[in-house]
Every structure is written in structure tokens, then in C-alpha cells.
C-alpha positions as CSV (number, residue, x, y, z in Angstrom):
1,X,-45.3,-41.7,-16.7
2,X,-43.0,-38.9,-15.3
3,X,-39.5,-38.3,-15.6
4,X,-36.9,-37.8,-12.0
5,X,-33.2,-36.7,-12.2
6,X,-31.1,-36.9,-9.2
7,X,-27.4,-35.8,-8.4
8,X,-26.2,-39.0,-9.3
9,X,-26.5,-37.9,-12.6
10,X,-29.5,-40.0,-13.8
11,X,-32.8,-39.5,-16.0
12,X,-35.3,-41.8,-14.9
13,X,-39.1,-42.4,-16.5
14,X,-41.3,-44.0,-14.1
15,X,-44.7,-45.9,-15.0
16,X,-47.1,-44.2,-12.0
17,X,-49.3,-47.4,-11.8
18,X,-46.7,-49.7,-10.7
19,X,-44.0,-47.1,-9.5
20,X,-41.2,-48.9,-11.7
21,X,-38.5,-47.6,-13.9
22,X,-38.9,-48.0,-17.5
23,X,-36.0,-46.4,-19.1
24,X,-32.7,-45.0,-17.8
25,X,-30.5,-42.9,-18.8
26,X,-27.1,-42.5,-17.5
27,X,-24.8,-40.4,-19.5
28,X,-26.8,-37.6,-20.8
29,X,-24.7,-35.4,-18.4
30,X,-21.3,-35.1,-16.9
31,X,-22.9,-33.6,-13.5
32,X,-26.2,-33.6,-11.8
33,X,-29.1,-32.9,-13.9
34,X,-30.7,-30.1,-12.2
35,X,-34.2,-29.4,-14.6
36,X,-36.0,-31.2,-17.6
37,X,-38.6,-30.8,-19.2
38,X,-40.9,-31.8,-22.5
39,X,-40.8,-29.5,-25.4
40,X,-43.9,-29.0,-27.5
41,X,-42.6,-31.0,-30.5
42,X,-42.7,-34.2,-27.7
43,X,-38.6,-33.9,-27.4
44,X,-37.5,-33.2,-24.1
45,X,-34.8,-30.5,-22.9
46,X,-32.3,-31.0,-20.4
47,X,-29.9,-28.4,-18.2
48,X,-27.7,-29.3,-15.8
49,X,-24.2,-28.4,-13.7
50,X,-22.5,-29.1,-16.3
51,X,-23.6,-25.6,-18.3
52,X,-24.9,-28.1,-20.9
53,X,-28.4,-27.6,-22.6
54,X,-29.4,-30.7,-24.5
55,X,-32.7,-31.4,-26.6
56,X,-33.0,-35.7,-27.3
57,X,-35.8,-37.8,-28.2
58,X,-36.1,-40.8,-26.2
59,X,-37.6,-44.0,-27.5
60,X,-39.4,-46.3,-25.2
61,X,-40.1,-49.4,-27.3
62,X,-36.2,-49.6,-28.8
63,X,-35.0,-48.4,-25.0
64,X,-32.8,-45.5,-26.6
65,X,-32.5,-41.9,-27.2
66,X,-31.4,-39.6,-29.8
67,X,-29.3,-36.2,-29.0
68,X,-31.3,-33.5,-31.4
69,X,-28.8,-30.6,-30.3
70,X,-26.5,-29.8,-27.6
71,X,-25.5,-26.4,-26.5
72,X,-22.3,-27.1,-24.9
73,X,-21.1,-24.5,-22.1
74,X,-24.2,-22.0,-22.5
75,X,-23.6,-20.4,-19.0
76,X,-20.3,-20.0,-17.0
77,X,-22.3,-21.5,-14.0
78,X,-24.6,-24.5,-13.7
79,X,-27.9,-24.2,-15.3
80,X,-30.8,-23.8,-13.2
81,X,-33.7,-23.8,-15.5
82,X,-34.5,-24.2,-19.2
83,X,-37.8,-23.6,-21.0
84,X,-39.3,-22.8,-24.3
85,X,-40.7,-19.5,-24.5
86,X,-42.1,-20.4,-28.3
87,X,-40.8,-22.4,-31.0
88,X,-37.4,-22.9,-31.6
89,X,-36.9,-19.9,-29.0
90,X,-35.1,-20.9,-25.7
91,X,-34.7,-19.0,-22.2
92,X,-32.2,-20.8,-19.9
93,X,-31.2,-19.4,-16.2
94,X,-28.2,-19.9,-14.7
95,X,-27.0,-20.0,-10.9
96,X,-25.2,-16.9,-11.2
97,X,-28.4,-14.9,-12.4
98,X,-27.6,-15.2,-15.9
99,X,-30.7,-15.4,-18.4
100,X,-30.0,-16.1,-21.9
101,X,-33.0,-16.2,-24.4
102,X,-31.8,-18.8,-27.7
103,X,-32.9,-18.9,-30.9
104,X,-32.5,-21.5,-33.4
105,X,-30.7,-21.6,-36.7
106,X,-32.3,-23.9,-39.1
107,X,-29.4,-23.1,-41.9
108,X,-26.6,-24.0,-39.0
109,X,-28.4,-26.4,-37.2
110,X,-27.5,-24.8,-33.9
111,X,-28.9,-22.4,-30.9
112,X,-27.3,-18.9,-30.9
113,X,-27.7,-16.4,-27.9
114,X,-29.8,-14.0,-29.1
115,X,-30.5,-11.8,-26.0
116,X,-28.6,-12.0,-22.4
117,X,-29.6,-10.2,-19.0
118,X,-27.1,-10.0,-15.9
């Protein structure tokens, strides 16, 4: 299996053998998906244009997924790249040059900026 995003704003998961769509998702973002990626914990990660970081389980049998946590407008500019430097520590990169490195709050529940570079 891999997973494809597109501008139209879709997640897809493919099965390699047959080349056919398994699962779909289309509302994870509100503008092309432009990186995502599996997380050590199995979760994946998402960035996009819309300067949204989101972390979501996705479950193949029950054809769903799950939003863990979203960090709503982490950069002023679409989001390139996002990718775990170590657990629950984030680095995302925006279009403008922007890299932000996150860390997790387990108390709040919630990412924080705990470093930024321009």
C-alpha cells in the first residue's frame, strides 16, 4: 500500500498489487494537500495550503479515520513539509522559509511552537 494526495484535495491509499484505491479521503483539508507522511506511533501527519498540520489515524477495515490533533494556521503560508524529528517533537516548513520545530503538551493536549527560524 502507499498513500497519493493531489490538488484536488484528496488522500488516497492504493493496494500496489492491483493498483486500486482502498480508502479515500476527502475532507481532511480545505486546500491541496501538499506532504504526508507516517509517524512512528503508525498515525500519519498531514500539511497542506491550508497552513493546517493534522495527525489522524485511519482505519481500513471500518473505512474511517480519526483526527488525533490539529494545529490550525501553524504557518502564515502553505506548509511544504512536515516530519517528526523524535517523539512528540515536530518540524514543519513553510513556503515562505519558515521552520517551526513543535513540541507536544500532554497536560493541554496540544502542539506548541517551541523554536522558529526565518
Amino acid at each position: 500500500m502507499f498513500d497519493t494526495v493531489s490538488k484536488d484535495k484528496t488522500l488516497k491509499i492504493i493496494e500496489l498489487i492491483e493498483m486500486k484505491t482502498i480508502f479515500e479521503i476527502n475532507n481532511l483539508h480545505s486546500e491541496q494537500i501538499n506532504y504526508i507522511n507516517v509517524l512512528k506511533n503508525k498515525n500519519f501527519i498531514s500539511c497542506s495550503d491550508d497552513k493546517n498540520i493534522i495527525i489522524f489515524t485511519i482505519n481500513l477495515k471500518k473505512k474511517n479515520f480519526t483526527i488525533i490533533n490539529k494545529i490550525k494556521n501553524a504557518h502564515n503560508f502553505g506548509i511544504l513539509k512536515v516530519i517528526e524529528v523524535n517523539k512528540n517533537k515536530l518540524l514543519s516548513i513553510s513556503f515562505d522559509c519558515q521552520i517551526i520545530f513543535w513540541e507536544f503538551n500532554k497536560l493541554l493536549n496540544e502542539y506548541y511552537k517551541s523554536f522558529f527560524i526565518h
